[in-house]
N, C-alpha and C positions, 0 to 999 in steps of 0.2 A: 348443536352448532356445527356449521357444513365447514370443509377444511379451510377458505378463504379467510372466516372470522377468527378462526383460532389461530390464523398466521398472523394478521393483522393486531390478535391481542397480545400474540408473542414478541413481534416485533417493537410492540409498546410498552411490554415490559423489560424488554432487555433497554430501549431507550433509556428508561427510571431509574435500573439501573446501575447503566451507566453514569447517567449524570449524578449521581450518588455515591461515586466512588473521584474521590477526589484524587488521588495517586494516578487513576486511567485518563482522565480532563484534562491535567497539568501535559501528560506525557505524549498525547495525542494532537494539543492544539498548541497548548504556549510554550512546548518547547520548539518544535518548528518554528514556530515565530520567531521565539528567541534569535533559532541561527541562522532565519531570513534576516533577520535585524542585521546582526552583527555581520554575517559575510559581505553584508552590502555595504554596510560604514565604511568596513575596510578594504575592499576588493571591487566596489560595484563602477567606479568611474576608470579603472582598468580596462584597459584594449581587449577583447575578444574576438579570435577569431571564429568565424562561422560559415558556413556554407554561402556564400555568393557577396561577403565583405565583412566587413571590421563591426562589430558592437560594441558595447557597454558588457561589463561583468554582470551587470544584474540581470539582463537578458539570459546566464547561463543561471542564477542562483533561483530563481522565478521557478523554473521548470524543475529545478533537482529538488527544492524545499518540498514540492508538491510531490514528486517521488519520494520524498522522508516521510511525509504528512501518510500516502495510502498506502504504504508498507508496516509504518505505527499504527494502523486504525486497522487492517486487513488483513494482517499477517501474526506480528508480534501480540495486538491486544486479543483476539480471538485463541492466538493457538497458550496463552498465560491464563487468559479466563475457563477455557476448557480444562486443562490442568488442575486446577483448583477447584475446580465446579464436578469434577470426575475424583479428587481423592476427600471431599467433603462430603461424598457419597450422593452427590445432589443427579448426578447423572444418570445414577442406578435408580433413584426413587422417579425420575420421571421416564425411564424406560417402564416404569411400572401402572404411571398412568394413561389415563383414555390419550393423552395428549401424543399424536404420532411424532416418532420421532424424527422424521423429516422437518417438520414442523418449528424441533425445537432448534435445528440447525440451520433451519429458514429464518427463523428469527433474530439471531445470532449474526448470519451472514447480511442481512439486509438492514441492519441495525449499524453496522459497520460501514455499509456504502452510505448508507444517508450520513451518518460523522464525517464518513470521506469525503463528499460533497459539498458540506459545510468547511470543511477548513482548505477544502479547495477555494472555495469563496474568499475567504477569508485571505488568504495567503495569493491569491491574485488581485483582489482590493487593496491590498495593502501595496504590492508590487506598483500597482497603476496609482496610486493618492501619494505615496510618497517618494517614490523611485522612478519614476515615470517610465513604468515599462508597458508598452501600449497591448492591450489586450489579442487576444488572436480575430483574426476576421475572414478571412477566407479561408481559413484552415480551423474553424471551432466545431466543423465536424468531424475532423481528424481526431480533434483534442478529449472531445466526448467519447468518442471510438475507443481511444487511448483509454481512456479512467475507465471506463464501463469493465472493457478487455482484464485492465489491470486489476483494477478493485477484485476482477471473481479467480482471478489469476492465484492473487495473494491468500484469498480466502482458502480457495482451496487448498494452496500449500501452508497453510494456518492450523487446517487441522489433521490434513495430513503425519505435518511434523508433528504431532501431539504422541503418533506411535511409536516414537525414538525417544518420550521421556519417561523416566520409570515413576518418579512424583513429584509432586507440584513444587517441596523446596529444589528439587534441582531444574524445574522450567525456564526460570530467568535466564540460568548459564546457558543451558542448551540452546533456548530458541533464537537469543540476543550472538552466542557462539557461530550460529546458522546463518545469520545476515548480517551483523558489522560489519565484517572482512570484506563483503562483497559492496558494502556500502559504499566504502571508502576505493574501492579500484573500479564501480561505474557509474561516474561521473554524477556524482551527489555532493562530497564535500568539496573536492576538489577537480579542478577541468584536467584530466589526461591528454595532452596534446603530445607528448611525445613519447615514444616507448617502440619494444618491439613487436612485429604483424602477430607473433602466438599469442601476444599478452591478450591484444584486442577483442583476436578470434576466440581465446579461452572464456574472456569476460563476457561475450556477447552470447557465450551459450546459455548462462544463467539470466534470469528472467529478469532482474533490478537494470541489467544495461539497455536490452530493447525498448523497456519499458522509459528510461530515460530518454534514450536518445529519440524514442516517437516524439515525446513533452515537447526537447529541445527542435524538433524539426515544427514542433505548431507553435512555437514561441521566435521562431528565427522572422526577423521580420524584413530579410530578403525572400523568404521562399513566395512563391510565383504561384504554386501548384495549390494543389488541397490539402497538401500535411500529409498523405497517408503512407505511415511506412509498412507495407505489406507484411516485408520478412519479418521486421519485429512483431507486427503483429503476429505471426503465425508463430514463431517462437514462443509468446508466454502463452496461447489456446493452449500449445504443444504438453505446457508445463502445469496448465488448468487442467487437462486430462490426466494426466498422471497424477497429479494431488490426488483427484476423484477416485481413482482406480484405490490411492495406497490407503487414502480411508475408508473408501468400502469396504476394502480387505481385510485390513487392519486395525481400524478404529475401536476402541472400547468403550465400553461404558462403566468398567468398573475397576475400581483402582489398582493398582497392580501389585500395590506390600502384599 
């Protein structure tokens, strides 16, 4: 079987699954939803300000929900699933077979974008049928740009972080440890409109604020232009090399007890 088929099988397998783990389903699709729901109930007919006039709050919860949704799917569920799949000893026995192991982190990674995909769908449907937040249109190439960027952004600091944990019961703390914080100060739960210039420049050098703030520049439905924010794009590439680099490096395949 030539390497295309066995990616294509990996990738269909790690689909199954997924979808067979009911804990990774809930936490990946319906909990985003959940706090699209509720931010909007109660914040979404709130003044926003934004680049070139005033919106709606749900205009800012649209774009952050979806940075919840591909950091849950690309980051946290891949570098949790690795952990476990590495001290189950499951990653040592498939370093053993004919199946290359580019392959099996092929599978893995692309298995993540297609979920991210979907509950991008999903969490933009929802925004437009019930919140009436109008879809992007002159900036939906930006917005693709953006998720494509992001989605291999998160992957690779997914498994990256997998070489700061020693084993899979302490993965939760560490990996959830790694991005909450950062959740909560670029502009996901809550909109930061006011604060001091280090705060912003601190938070903008980690990879969750570019990554929003592109969303929020293709969801702004004064912008004029094409959506595309350069600098944050070169920011998270900046942060997708370096994942790459720390799991080449460092990456195991067998458990560390």
């Amino acid at each position: 079987m030539n390497n295309l088929l066995l990616c294509l099988r990996q990738v269909k397998y790690e689909n199954k699954s997924f979808w067979r783990n009911p804990p990774a389903t809930f936490f990946t699709f319906l909990l985003p939803l959940i706090f699209l729901i509720i931010f909007n109930l109660l914040f979404g007919n709130n003044d926003f300000q934004v680049p070139g006039g005033v919106t709606r709050s749900s205009y800012f919860y649209i774009p952050a929900i979806i940075t919840l949704s591909v950091v849950s799917a690309c980051y946290t569920n891949i570098a949790i699933g690795i952990c476990f799949s590495r001290d189950r000893g499951l990653l040592k026995r498939i370093k053993g077979t004919p199946l290359p192991s580019w392959a099996f982190l092929f599978g893995r990674i692309v298995n993540s974008i297609v979920i991210t995909l979907i509950s991008v769908v999903l969490v933009v449907l929802i925004g437009a049928v019930f919140f009436d937040v109008g879809l992007p249109t002159n900036t939906l190439p930006a917005m693709l740009v953006t998720l494509i960027v992001g989605s291999v952004t998160f992957c690779s600091l997914g498994i990256a972080v997998t070489t700061l944990v020693p084993n899979a019961d302490a993965a939760p703390a560490v990996i959830n440890a790694s991005v909450l914080p950062l959740l909560f100060v670029s502009d996901v739960f809550i909109p930061i409109t006011e604060g001091p210039g280090w705060f912003g420049i601190m938070t903008h050098i980690f990879p969750i604020k570019p990554f929003s703030s592109s969303l929020q520049t293709a969801f702004n439905p004064f912008e004029s232009g094409m959506g595309f924010e350069f600098l944050d794009l070169g920011i998270m590439l900046l942060w997708a090399v370096f994942g790459l680099v720390v799991a080449i490096r460092f990456f195991s395949w067998e458990s560390r007890d």
